[in-house]
C-alpha positions in Angstrom: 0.0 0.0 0.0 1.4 3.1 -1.1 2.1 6.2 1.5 -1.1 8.9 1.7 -0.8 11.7 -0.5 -2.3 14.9 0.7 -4.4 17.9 -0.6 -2.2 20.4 -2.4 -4.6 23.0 -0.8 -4.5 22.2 2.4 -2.2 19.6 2.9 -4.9 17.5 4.9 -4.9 13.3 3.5 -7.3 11.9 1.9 -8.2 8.3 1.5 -11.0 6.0 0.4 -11.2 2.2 2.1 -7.5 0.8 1.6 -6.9 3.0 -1.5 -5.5 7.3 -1.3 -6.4 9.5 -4.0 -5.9 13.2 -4.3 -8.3 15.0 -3.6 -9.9 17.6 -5.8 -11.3 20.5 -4.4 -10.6 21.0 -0.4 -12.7 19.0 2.0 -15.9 20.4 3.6 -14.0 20.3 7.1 -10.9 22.1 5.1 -13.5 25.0 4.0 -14.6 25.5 7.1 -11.3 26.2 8.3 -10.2 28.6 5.7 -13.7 30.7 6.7 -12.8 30.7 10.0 -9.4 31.8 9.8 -10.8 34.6 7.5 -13.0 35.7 10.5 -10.9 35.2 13.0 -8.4 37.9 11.0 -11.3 40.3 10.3 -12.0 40.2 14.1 -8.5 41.3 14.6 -8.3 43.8 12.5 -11.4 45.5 14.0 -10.4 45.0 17.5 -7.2 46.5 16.8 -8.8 49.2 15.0 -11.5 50.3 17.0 -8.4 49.5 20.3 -6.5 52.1 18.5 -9.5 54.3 17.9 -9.8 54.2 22.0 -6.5 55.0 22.5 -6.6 58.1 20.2 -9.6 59.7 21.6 -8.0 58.8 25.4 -5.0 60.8 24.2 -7.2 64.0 22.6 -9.4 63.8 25.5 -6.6 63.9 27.9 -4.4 66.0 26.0 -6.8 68.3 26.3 -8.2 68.4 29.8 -4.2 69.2 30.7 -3.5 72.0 28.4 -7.3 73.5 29.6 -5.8 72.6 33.4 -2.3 74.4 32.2 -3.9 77.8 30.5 -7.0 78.1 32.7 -4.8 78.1 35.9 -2.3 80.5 34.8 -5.5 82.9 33.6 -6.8 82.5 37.1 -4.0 83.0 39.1 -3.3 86.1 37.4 -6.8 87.2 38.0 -5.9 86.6 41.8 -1.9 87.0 42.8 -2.6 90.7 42.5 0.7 90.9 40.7 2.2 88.6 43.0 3.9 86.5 40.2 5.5 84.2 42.6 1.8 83.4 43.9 0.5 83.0 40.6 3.2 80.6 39.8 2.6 78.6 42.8 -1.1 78.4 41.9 -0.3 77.2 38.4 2.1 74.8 39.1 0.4 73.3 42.0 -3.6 72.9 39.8 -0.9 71.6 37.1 0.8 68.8 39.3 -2.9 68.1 40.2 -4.4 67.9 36.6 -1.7 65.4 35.8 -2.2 62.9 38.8 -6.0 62.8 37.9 -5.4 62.4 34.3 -2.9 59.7 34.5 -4.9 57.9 36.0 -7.7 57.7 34.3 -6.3 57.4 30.8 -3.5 55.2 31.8 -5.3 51.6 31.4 -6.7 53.2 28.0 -3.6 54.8 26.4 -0.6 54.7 28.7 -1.6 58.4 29.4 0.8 59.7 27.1 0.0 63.0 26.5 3.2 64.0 25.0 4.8 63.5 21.8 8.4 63.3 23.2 7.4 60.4 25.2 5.4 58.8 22.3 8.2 58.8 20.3 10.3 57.3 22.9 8.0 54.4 23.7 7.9 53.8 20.1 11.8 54.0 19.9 11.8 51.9 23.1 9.7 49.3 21.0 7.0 49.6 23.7 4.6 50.5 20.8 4.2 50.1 17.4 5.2 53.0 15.1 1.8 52.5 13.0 0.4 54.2 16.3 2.6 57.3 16.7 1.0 59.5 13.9 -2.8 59.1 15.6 -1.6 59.2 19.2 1.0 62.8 17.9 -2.2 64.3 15.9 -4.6 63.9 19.0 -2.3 65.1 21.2 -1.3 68.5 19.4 -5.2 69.0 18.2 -6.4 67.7 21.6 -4.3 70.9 23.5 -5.2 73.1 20.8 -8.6 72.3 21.5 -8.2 72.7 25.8 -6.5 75.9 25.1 -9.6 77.4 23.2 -11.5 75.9 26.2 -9.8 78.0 28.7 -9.8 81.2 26.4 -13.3 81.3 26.2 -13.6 79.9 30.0 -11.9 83.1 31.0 -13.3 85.9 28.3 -10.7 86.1 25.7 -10.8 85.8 21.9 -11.4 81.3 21.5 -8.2 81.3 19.0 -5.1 84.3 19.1 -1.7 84.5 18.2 0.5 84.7 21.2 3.1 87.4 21.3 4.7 86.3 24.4 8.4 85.5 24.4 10.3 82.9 25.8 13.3 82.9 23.7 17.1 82.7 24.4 19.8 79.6 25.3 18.9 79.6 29.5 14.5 79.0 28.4 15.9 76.1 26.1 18.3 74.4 28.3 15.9 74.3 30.7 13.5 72.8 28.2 16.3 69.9 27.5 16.4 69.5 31.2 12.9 69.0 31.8 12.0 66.9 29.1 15.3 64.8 30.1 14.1 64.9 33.5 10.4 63.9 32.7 10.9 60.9 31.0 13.9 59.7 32.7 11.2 59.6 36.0 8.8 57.7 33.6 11.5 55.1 32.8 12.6 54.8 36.2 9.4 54.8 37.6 7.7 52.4 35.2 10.2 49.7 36.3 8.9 49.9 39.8 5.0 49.5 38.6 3.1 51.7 36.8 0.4 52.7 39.7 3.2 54.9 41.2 3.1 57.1 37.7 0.3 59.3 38.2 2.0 60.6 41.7 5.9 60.6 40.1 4.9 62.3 37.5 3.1 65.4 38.9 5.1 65.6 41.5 8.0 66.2 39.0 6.1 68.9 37.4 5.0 71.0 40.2 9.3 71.1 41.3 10.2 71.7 37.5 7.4 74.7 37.2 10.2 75.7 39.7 13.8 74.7 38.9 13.6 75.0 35.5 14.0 78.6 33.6 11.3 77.9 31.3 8.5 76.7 33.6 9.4 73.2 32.5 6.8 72.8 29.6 8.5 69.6 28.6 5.8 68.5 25.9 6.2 69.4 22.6 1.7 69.5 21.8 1.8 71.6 24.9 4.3 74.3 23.2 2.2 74.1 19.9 -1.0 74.3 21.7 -0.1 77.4 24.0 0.6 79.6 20.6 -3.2 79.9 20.8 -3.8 82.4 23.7 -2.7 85.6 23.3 -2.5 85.8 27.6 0.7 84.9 29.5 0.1 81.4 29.3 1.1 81.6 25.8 4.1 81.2 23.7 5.3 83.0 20.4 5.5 80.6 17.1 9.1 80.7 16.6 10.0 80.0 20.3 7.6 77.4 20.5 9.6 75.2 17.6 12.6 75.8 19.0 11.3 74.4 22.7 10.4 71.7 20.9 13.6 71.0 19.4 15.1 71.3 22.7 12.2 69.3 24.0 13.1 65.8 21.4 16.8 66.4 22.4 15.5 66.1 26.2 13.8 63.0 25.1 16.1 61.2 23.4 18.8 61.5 25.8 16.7 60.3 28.5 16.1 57.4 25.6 20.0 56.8 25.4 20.4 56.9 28.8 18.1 54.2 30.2 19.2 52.1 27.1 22.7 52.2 28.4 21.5 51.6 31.7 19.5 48.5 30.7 22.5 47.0 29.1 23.8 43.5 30.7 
């Protein structure tokens, strides 16, 4: 008796009594199979779709709130220190640190609570996400502050969209934007190795100190700098400093990248 052959198309055997033949067309069984490995993919794809649709709107949503936390504090604080910027800073920074604890964590099981392209662009670099990903989670995080920052315009009386004439130019504001973003994601990497639930805390609690070490005001997030050329009150940020903080913003980033990589190594 000679050996089995099997389908060409599905490679299943086939025989008859004592007797193989080649079969054909595939099997009944062997259709089956091929329809539900068709489903099965389709499922995926739309899961991972509508996943990444989630993840998007988590980051817009998020993005958002912050910048509307970020602008709206500043306007109130000037409404209230009297002049007093030290108080005003204070006020900001602390409704800032805040905004961030509450907002990591609700959006971290959704997104990773990003918020930022700088450490979007790490986690991709890290290969902690796929790079398919960065272009949605980078767009809804840029219009996402855009859109908070009209929130808190019209929150507070002024014009919903305005060119901000505010500078913040000069080596010491952009040294201290390398530093901050350096220091911001080097306390995500370190922290993160620890367990994530600690995050939220780390992470404001960085900010609030930054708002104060830092010559800039630590804005450390490059949507954050684009957003904040929309308000034409202090909060804001002229559009040729704002690309060069975040130049000096990715430079922050990727050091803190090539730093915990050479930390990691055996």
């Amino acid at each position: 008796m000679g050996k089995p052959k099997t389908n060409d198309l599905l490679s299943i055997p086939t025989e008859v009594g004592t007797a193989t033949r080649r079969a054909a067309v595939p099997t009944q069984s062997g259709l089956e199979m091929i329809a539900a490995h068709n489903n099965q993919q389709t499922m995926e794809t739309r899961t991972h779709v509508w996943g990444q649709s989630r993840r998007v709107a988590a980051e817009a949503i998020g993005t958002g709130l912050l910048l509307a936390a970020v602008v709206g504090s500043a306007l109130m604080a000037e409404q209230l220190a009297a002049g007093n910027t030290a108080l005003a800073l204070l006020a900001n920074s602390i409704a800032t640190a805040g905004a961030l604890i509450a907002l990591i964590t609700t959006f971290l099981p959704i997104s990773g609570a990003h918020f930022n392209p700088a450490l979007t662009l790490a986690e991709a670099w890290n290969g902690r996400m796929e790079w398919r990903e960065v272009p949605g989670y980078i767009t809804a995080q840029i219009l996402g502050g855009i859109a908070g920052v009209v929130v808190a315009n019209v929150m507070f009386g002024h014009s919903a969209v305005a060119i901000a004439d505010h500078e913040r130019s000069g080596f010491a504001q952009l040294f201290g934007e390398v530093v901050a973003t350096f220091g911001l994601l080097a306390v995500i990497f370190g922290t993160a190795r620890k367990g994530p639930e600690r995050l939220p805390m780390v992470v404001g609690m960085y900010i609030l100190a930054a708002y104060w070490f830092t010559a800039s005001s630590a804005f450390a997030n490059p949507a954050l700098s684009i957003a904040r050329i929309f308000t034409e009150t202090n909060a804001g940020i002229r559009p040729a400093d704002a690309l060069a903080f975040v130049l000096a913003q990715l430079v922050g980033g990727a050091l803190a990248v090539l730093l915990f990589r050479w930390f990691g190594k055996k």
